[in-house]
TIFITOR-246242 format. One record per residue (C-alpha): residue number from 1; x, y, z. Coordinates in Angstrom, 1 decimal, decimal comma. Layout:
% residues N
   i     xx     yy     zz
 NUM      X      Y      Z
...
//
This chain:
% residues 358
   i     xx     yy     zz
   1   -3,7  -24,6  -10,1
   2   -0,1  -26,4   -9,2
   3    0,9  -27,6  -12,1
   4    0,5  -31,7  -12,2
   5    4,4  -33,0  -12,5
   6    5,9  -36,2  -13,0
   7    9,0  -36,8  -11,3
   8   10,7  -36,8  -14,7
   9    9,0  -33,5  -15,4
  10   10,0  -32,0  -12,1
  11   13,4  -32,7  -11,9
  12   13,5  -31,1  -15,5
  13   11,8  -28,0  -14,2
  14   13,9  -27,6  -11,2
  15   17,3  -28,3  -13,7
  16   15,8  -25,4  -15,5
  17   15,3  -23,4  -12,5
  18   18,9  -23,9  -11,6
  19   20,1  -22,8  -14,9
  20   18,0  -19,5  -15,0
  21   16,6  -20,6  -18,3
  22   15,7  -17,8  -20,2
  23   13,7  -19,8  -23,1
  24   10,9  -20,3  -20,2
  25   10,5  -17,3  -18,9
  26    6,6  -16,5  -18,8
  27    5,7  -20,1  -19,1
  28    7,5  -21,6  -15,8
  29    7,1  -20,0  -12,5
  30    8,4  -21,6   -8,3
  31    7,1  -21,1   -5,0
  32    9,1  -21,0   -2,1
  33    7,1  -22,4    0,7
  34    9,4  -21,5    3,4
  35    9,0  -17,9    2,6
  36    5,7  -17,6    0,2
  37    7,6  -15,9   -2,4
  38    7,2  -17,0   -6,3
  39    9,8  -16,0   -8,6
  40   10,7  -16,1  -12,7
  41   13,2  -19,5  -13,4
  42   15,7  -16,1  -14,2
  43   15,5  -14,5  -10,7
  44   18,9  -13,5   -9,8
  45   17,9  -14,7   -6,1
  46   19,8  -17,2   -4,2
  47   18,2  -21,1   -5,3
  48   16,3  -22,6   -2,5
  49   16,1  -26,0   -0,9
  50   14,7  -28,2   -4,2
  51   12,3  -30,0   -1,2
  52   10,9  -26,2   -0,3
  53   10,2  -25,4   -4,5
  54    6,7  -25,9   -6,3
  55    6,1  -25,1   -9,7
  56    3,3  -23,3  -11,8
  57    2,0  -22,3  -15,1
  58    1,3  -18,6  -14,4
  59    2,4  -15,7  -12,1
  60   -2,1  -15,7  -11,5
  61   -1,5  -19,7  -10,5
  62    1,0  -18,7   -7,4
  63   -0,6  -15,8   -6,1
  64   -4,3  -18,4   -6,1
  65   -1,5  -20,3   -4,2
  66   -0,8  -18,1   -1,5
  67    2,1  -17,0   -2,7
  68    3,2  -13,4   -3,3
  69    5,7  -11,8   -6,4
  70    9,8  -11,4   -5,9
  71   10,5   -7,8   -4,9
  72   13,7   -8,9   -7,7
  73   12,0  -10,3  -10,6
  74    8,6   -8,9  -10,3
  75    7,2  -12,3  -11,6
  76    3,9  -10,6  -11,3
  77    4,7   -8,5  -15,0
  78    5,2  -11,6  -17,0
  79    3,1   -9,7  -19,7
  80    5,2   -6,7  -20,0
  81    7,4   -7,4  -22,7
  82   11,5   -7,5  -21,3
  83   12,4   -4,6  -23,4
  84    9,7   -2,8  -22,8
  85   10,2   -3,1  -18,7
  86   14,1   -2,4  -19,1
  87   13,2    1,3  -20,7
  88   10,9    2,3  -18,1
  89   13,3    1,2  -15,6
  90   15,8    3,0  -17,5
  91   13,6    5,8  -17,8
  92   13,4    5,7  -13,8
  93   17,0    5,8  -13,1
  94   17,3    8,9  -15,4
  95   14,4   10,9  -14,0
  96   16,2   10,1  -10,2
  97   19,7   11,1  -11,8
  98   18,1   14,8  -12,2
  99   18,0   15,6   -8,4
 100   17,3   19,3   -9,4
 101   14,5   19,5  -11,7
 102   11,8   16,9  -13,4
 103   12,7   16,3  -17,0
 104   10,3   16,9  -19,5
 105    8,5   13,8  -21,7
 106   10,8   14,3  -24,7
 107   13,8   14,2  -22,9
 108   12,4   10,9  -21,5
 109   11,8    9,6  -24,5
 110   14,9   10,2  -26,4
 111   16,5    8,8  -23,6
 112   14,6    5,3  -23,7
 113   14,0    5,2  -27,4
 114   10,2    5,1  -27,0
 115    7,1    8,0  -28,4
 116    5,0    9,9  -26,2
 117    2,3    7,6  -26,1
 118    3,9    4,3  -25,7
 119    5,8    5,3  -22,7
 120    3,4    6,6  -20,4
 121    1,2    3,9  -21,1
 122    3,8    1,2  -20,2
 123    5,7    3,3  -17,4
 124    2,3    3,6  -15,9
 125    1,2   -0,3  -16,7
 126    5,0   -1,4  -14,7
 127    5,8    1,7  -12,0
 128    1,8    2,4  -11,4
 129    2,1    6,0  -11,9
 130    2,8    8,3  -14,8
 131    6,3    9,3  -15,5
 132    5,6   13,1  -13,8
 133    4,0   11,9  -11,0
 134    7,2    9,2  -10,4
 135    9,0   12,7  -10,4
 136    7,1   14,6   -8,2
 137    6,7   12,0   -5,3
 138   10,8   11,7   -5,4
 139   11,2   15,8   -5,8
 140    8,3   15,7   -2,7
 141   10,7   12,8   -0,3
 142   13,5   14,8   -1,2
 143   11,8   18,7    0,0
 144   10,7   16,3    3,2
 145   14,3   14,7    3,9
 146   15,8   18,5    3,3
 147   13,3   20,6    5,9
 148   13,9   18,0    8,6
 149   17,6   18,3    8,4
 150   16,8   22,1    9,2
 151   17,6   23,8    6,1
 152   16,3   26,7    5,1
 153   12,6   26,1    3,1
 154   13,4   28,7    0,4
 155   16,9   26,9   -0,6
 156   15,4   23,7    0,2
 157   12,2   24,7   -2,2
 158   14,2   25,6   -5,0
 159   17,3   22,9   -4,7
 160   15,0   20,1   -4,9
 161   13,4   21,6   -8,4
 162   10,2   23,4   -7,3
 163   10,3   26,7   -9,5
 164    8,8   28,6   -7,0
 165    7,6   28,4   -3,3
 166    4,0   29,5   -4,2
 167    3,7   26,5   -6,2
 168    5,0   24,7   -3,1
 169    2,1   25,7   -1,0
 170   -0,2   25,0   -3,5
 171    0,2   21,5   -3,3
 172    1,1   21,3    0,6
 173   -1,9   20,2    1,9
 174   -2,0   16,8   -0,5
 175    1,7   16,4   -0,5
 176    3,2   17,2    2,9
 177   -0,6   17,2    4,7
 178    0,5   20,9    6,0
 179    2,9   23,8    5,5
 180    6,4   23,3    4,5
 181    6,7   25,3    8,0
 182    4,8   22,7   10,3
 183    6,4   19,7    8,8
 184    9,6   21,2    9,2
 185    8,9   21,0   13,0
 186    8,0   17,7   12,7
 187    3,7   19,0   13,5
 188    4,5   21,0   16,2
 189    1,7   22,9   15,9
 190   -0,9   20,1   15,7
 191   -3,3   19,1   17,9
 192   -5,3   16,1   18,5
 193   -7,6   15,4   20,9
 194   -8,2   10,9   21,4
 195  -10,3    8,8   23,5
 196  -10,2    5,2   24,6
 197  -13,2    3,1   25,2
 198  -13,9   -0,5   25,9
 199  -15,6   -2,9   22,9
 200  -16,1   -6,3   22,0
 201  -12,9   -6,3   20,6
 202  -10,9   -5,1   23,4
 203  -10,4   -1,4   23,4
 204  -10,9    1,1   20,8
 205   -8,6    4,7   20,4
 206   -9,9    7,0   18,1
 207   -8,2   10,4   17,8
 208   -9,5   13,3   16,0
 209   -8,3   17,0   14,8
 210  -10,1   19,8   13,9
 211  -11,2   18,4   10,4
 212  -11,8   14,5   11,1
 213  -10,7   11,6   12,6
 214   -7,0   10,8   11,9
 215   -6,4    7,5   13,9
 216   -8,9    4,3   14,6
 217   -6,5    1,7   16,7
 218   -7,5   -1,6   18,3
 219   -5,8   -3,6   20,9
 220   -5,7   -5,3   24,3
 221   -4,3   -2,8   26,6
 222   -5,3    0,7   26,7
 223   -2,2    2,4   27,6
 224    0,1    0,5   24,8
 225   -2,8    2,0   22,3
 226   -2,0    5,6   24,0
 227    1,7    4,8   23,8
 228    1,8    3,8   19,9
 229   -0,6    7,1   19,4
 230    2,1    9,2   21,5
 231    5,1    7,7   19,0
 232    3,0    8,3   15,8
 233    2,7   11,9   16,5
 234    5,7   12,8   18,8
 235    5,7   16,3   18,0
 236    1,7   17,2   18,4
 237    0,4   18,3   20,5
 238   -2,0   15,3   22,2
 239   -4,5   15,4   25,2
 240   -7,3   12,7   25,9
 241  -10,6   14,4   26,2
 242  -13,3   11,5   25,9
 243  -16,7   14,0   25,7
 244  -14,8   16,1   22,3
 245  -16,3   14,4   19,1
 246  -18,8   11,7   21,6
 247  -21,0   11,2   18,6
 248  -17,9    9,8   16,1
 249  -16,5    7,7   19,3
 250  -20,1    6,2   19,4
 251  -20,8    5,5   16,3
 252  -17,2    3,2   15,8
 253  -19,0    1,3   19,1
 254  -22,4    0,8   17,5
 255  -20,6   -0,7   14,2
 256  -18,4   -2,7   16,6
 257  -21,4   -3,6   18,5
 258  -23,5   -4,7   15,1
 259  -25,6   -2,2   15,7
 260  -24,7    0,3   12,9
 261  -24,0   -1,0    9,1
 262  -21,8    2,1    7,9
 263  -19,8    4,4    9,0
 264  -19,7    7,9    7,3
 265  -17,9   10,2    9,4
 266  -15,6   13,1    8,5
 267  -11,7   11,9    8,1
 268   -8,1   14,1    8,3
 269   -6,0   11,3    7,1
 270   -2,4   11,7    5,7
 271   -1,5    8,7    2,5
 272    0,0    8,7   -1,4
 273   -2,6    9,1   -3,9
 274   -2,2    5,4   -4,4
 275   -2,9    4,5   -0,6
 276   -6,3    7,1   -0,8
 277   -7,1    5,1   -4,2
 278   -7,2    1,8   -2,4
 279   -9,1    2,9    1,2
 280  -12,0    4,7   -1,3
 281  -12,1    1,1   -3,0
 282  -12,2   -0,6    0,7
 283  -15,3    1,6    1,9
 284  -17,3    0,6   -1,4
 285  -17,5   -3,2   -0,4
 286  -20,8   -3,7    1,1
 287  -21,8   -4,4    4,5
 288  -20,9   -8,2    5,0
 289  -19,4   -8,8    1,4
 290  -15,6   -9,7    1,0
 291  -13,3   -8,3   -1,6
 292   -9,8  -10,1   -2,4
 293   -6,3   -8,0   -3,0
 294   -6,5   -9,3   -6,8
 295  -10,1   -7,6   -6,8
 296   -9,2   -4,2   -5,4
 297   -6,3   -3,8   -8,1
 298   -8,7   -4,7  -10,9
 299  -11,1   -2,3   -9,0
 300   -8,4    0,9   -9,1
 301   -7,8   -0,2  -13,0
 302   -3,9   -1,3  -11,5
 303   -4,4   -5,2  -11,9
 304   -0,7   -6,0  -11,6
 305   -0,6   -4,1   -8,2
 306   -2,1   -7,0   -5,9
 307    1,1   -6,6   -3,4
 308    1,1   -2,9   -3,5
 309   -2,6   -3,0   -2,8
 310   -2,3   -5,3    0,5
 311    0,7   -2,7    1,4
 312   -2,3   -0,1    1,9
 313   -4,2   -2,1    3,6
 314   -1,8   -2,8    6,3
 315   -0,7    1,1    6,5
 316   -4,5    1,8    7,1
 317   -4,7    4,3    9,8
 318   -8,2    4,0   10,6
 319   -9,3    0,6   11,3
 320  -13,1   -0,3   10,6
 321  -14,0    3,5    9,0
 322  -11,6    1,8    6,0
 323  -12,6   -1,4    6,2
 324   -9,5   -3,4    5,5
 325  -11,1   -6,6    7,8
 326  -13,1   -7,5    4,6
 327  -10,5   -8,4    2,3
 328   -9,2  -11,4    1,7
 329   -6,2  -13,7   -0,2
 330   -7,1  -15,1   -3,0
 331   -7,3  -18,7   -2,1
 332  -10,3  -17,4    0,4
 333   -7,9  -17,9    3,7
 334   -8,3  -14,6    6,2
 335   -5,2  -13,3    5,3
 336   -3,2  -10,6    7,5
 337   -4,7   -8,0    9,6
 338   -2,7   -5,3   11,5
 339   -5,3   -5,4   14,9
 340   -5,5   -9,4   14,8
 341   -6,6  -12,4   12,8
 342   -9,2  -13,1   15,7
 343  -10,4   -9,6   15,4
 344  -10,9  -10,0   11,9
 345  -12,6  -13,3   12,1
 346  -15,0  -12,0   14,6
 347  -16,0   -8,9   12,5
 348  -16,5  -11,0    9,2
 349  -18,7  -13,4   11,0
 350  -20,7  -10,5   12,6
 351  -21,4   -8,7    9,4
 352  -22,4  -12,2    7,8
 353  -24,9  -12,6   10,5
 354  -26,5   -9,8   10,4
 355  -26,8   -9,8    6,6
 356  -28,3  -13,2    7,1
 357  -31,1  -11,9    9,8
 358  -31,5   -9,2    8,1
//
C-alpha cells in the first residue's frame, strides 16, 4: 500500500529524500515510475524528477507496487542490519582479492570480525550462497575465461586454485556442463539434433542431444527460431532431423494444444545451482495455478531473492517443459515473458479453462 501523504508530508519526504537521510532508512522507501525502480532515501543514485517519485512504508509495499529493488542500495535487505551487510560485502571483496586459491572460513572471519556461525548465516541471507560456494562459482568463471583464451588446461587448472585437475573433472559436468577439453573449443564436439513444427502459438523448435532436450523456443518465423538456435550453439554441431525424438516433439504440441496437462520428459539443460533451484520450483505449480516471483523465493527458502528469481525465469531455456508462463508480479499483472505477453496470456487462459471443464 502507497503510503497516504499530505502535501505537507510529501514535500517533507521528498526534502528527506534529497538529503539522503540516514535517520529513515528502513522506514521510508521511493519509486521511480519512469523506470520502476525503488530505492533507500540513502541511495547514492542520481535524484529523479520529484513529479516521477512515490513514497512507501516498506521495501514489500514497492515491489506489491510494481516496482523492482536498486541494483545500488539493494532496498530489498532493509532487514539486514548495515553492519552486518558491510562485512559480508567485505568478506566478498576479500575472497575475489585471492584470485589463486579459496580462503578458508577462519581466514574469512578474522577478516570481517564475525564467528563461524554468524557469517555464513548472514553472507548466505545477503549474497544467496554460502561463502565457499561464492568462491567456487568465481574460481569456475575464471577456469572458463582462461580455456577460451587458449591456455593450456593444466596451468589454467592449477592458476585459478583447483588443487588438482582430477578434482576438476569431478565437478565438470555440473560446473562447465562437459570437459574442460570441450568447453575449451567452445562444444565442438556436441551435437544436437532440432525440429520446427507449427502450433497455436506460432511455431515451436525444440532441440535435443543425446540425454534430453536442451532448447524449447517459440516465435513467429521459423527460420529466425533456427537462426537464434545456430547463435546459441555456434560451435555444435546442429542438423534438423524432425522424425529423431517424434514422441518429445509431440508431446510439447499436445500441451500446447490442451490436450496434455504435464510434461515429463528427459532434459540436458546447462544453469547455476540457483537457476536449477528456481525451474524445479516452476515445474511444481499445478496445472492452471499461478505462482508470483515473491512466492518462488519463499518457495527456494531465499525470500529476499524476488529479482534474482524473475532473472531465472527469463534465462529459461526450455519454454513450457519449465513453465515460467505461470508466474506472475505481485500486484497480479502478467508480467514479462521472453516468447510474448500474448503467448502467455493465451496459455494462462487455456490451462484455466480446462481446469474449469475439467
Amino acid at each position: 500500500m502507497q503510503l497516504q501523504q499530505t502535501p505537507v508530508l510529501k514535500e517533507t519526504l521528498w526534502k528527506a529524500v534529497l538529503n539522503r537521510d540516514s535517520t529513515i532508512d528502513g522506514k521510508l522507501f521511493y519509486g521511480v515510475r519512469s523506470t520502476g525502480v525503488y530505492c533507500r532515501p540513502i541511495c547514492p543514485s542520481r535524484r529523479p524528477n520529484r513529479n516521477q517519485v512515490c513514497f512507501f512504508q516498506s521495501a514489500q509495499e514497492a515491489e506489491i507496487a510494481g516496482f523492482r529493488p536498486c541494483k545500488r542500495c539493494q532496498p530489498q535487505f532493509e532487514k539486514v542490519p548495515n553492519p552486518a551487510k558491510s562485512k559480508v560485502l567485505a568478506a566478498c571483496r576479500f575472497i575475489e582479492a585471492q584470485v589463486d586459491r579459496i580462503p578458508t572460513l577462519s581466514e574469512l572471519c578474522s577478516q570481517v570480525g564475525m564467528s563461524p556461525t554468524y557469517l555464513q548465516r548472514i553472507f548466505k541471507q545477503i549474497i544467496g550462497v554460502s561463502p565457499f560456494q561464492y568462491a567456487d562459482a568465481l574460481r569456475n568463471k575464471r577456469l572458463k575465461q582462461r580455456l577460451q583464451s587458449g591456455e593450456e588446461i593444466a596451468h589454467a587448472v592449477y592458476d585459478t586454485g583447483y588443487g588438482s585437475s582430477s578434482q576438476l573433472y569431478e565437478k565438470a559436468p555440473k560446473q562447465l556442463g562437459m570437459t574442460p577439453k570441450t568447453y575449451q573449443q567452445a562444444g565442438k564436439t556436441i551435437s544436437i539434433v532440432y525440429a520446427i513444427a507449427p502450433c497455436p502459438l506460432g511455431y515451436l523448435l525444440v532441440a535435443t542431444t543425446e540425454k534430453g532436450i536442451c532448447a524449447v523456443k517459440l516465435g513467429d518465423e521459423a527460420d529466425k527460431l533456427e537462426h537464434t538456435l545456430i547463435k546459441e550453439f555456434h560451435q555444435a554441431q546442429i542438423m534438423r532431423d524432425d522424425q529423431t525424438h517424434k514422441e518429445w516433439i509431440q508431446a510439447i504440441l499436445d500441451f500446447i494444444a490442451g490436450g496434455k496437462a504435464h510434461l515429463d520428459l528427459p532434459l540436458d539443460v546447462q544453469g547455476t545451482a540457483f537457476q536449477k533451484q528456481v525451474w524445479q520450483a516452476l515445474q511444481k505449480i499445478p496445472y492452471g495455478e499461478t505462482r508470483t516471483y515473491t512466492d518462488i523465493a519463499r518457495d527456494i527458502a531465499k525470500p529476499q531473492a524476488v529479482r534474482a528469481v524473475g532473472n531465472a525465469c527469463g534465462a529459461n531455456p526450455i519454454a513450457l517443459v519449465v513453465p515460467c508462463h505461470r508466474v506472475l508480479r505481485s500486484d497480479g499483472s502478467v508480467g514479462g515473458y521472453h516468447w510474448g505477453i500474448e503467448r502467455k496470456q493465451k496459455l494462462l487462459i487455456q490451462e484455466s479453462e480446462r481446469c474449469v471443464q475439467d
